[in-house]
N, C-alpha and C positions, 0 to 999 in steps of 0.2 A: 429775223432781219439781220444781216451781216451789212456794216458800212466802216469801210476802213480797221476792219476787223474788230465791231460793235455786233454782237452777238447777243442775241434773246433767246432765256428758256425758261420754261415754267414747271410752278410742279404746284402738287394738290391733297390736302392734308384735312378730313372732314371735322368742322366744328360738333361733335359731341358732346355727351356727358364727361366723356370719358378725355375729350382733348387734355394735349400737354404742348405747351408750345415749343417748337422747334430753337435750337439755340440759335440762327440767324433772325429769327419774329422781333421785330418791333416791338417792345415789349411793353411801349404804350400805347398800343394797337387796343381798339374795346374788347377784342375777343381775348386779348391775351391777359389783358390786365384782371380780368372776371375767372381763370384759369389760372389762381394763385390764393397760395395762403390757404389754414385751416376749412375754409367754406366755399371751397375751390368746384367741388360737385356737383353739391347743393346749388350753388350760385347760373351753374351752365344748365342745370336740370329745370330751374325754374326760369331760365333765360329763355327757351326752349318752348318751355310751355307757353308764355308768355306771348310768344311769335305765335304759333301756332293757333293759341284764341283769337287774336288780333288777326291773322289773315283769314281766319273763318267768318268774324265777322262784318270784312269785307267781301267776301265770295261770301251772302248769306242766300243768296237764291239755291233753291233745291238743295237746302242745306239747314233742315227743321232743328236739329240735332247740336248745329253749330260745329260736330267735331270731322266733317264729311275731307275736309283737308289738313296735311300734315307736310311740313316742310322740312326740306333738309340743307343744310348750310356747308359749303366748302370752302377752305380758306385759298387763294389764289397767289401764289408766289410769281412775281417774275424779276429774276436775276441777269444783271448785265456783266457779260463777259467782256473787259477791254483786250484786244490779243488772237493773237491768230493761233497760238501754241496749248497744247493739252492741259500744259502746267496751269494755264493762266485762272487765275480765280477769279469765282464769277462772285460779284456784288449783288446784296440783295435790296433789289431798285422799289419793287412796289408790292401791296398784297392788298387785293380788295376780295371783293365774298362772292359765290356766285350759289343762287339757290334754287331747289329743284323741287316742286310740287308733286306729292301723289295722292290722288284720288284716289281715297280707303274703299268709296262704290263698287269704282270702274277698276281699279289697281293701275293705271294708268300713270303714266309718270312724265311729267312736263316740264321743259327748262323755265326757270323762274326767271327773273332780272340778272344779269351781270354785272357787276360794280359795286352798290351799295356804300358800302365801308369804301375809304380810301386814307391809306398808308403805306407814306412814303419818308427815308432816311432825307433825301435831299430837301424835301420840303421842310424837316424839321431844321436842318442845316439852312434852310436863307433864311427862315423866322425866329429860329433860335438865335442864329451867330450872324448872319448878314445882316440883318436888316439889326437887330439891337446896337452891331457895333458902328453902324452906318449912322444910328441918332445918336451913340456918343460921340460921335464923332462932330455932332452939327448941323449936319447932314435931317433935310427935311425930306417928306414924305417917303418913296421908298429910292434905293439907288439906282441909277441906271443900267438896266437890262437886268431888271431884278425879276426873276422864273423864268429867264430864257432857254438854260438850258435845259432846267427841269419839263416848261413846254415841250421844246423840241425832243426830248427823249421819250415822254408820255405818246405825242403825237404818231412815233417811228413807233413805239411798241404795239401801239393800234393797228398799225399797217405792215408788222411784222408778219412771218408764217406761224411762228411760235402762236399770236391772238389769233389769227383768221383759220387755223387747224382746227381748235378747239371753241370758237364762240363763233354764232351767227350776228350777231349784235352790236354795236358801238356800246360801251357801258353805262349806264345811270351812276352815277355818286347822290346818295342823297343826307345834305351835312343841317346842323342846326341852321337858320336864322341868326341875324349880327345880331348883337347887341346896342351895336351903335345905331341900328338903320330905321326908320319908321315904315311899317308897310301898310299899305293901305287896301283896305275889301274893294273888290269888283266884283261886276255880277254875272262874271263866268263861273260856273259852277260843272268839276268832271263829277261820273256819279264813281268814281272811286277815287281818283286825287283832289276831290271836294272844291271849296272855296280858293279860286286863285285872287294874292295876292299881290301889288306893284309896291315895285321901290325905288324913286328914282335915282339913290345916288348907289352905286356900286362899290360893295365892299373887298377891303385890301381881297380876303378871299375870291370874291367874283372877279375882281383882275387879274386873282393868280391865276385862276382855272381857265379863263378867255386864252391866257397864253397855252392854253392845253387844250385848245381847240374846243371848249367847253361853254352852251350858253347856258342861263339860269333861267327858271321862274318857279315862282312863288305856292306851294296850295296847300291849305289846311282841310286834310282827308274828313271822312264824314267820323262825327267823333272824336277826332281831336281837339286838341286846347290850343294850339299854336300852328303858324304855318310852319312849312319846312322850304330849305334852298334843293330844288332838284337841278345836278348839272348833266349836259343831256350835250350829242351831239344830233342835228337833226331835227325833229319835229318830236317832241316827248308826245305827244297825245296819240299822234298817229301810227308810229314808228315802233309801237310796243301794245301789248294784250291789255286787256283789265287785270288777269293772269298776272305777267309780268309785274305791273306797277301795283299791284296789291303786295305782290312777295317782298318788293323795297321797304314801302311800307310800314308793313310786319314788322321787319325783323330791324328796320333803322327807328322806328320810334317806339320799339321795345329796348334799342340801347339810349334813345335820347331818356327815353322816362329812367333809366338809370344813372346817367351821368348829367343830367341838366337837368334836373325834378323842378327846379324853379319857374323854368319854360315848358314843358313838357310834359309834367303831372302837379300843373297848379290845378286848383281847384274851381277855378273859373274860366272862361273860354275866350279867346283873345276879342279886341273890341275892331271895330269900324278900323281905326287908325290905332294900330298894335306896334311898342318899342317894347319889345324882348328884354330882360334882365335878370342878371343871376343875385342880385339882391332882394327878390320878390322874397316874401317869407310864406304866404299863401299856398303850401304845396302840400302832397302828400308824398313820403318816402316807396317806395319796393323793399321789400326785403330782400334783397341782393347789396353785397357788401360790395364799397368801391371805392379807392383809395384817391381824390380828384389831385390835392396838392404834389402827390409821389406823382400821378401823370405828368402832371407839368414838371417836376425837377428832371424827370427822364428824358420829357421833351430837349431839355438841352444839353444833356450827355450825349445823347443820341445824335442830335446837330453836328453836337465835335468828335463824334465817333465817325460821321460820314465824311466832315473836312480830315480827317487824318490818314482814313485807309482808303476816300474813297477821291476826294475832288483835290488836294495837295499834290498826292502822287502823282495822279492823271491830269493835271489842269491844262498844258499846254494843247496835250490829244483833245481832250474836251471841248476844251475853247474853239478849236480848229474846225472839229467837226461841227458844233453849235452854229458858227457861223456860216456852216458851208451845207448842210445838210438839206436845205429846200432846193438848193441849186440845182 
């Protein structure tokens, strides 16, 4: 997509055993954070596994063995170039996962879900630095036009050539459950995104992602202990495979059970009326080592790394085209 000389490109780096993160990565991306330190291998080797049980036994038809599929995980880079000139460097805007299913049977090889994971520098920039400096300031709930442009930038990159070359699909994001929110069981039931649940008030995250042209709902897959937020443009039921919504699945509640054990590998299974909390003590650990508090201090490096090189520089371009771009 080129708009006033806003420019999308992508590029694609496969999550292995063997991954090293790229020196633009997010580096409190889940995939990157799990790809460090002494137990760096170990840690992606059994991350891996992990997915791979987990979508097996979801896909358990004709599949006695449980090991009948095997996924593979791509990291999805896309960089915004502000500039019409060669020189100009490109920014790195977002990276979510995209996975690909083979049948060990048939050897067959099938695109999984796109999206999954989502990380993004700007995002960490309005919750980092906008919006903290916005409640020192006085300043209640969030500020005005607060994810606008991060919206409209997510929304043009969907609609770019760079996303429609390479993906048939609008992306799934599938992120924890608030902590704040109470959800409550309904008695729809998918037979692979399990127990859908409602929640009537909308969290800051569910407003962010609406400006990203993103709706939500609620379902705790068969076998799991907590629901999950799926954001979806479209119809999520209809609009994607068992296939597809098994491989999100997989591979996001194999990093929730590592980075949110409290929600996600408690040891009891959420109730009728479920409020989420990271002070549960009722859990069981993974052996996968994971640094939570280093996440969060990066969270806000990373926010004023993107206000420095990336929304400072450019903000009057920005602004210009933020407001002018549905036009």
């Amino acid at each position: 997509m080129t708009n006033s000389g806003f420019t999308f490109s992508i590029s694609h780096i496969p999550f292995d055993e063997d991954y090293r993160p790229a020196d633009n990565t997010r580096i409190t991306t889940n995939f990157a954070n799990l790809a460090r330190g002494d137990s760096r291998q170990k840690n992606l080797r059994n991350t891996l596994v992990m997915i791979d049980h987990r979508f097996n036994a979801l896909m358990h038809w004709d599949n006695p063995r449980g090991d009948r599929y095997t996924l593979e995980l791509t990291i999805v880079s896309a960089a915004l170039t502000l500039g019409d000139g060669a020189d100009d460097e490109a920014f790195p805007l977002i990276e979510i996962l995209h996975t690909t299913v083979t049948d060990r049977i048939s050897g067959e090889r099938s695109d999984g879900m796109i999206g999954n994971n989502f990380s993004s520098y700007i995002r960490d920039y309005d919750f980092s630095v906008v919006l903290p400096d916005h409640l020192k300031a006085g300043g209640g709930g969030a500020p005005e036009g607060f994810g606008d442009l991060h919206g409209n930038l997510f929304k043009h990159f969907l609609g770019s050539s760079a996303y429609r070359d390479h993906f048939r699909k609008p992306p799934v994001i599938c992120l924890s459950v608030s902590s704040k929110g109470v959800y409550r069981r309904t008695a729809n039931v998918h037979p692979i995104l399990g127990v859908e649940y409602r929640n009537d008030k909308f969290s800051s995250t569910d407003q962010y992602f609406a400006k990203m042209g993103m709706k939500v709902r609620y379902f705790m897959p068969p076998h799991s202990v907590a629901p999950f937020a799926f954001y979806h443009i479209g119809d999520l039921v209809s609009d994607y495979t068992n296939l597809e919504l098994a491989s999100t699945i997989a591979t996001m509640e194999t990093f929730q059970k590592i980075y949110r054990p409290e929600i996600y590998n408690a040891n009891s299974v959420a109730a009728e009326h479920y409020q989420p909390s990271l002070r549960y003590q009722d859990y069981s650990l993974t052996r996968i080592v994971y640094d939570r508090e280093e996440r969060s201090r990066l969270a806000v490096e990373q926010g004023k790394f993107a206000e420095e090189h990336f929304i400072k520089p450019h903000w009057p371009a920005l602004q210009r085209w933020s407001a002018t771009c549905g036009l």
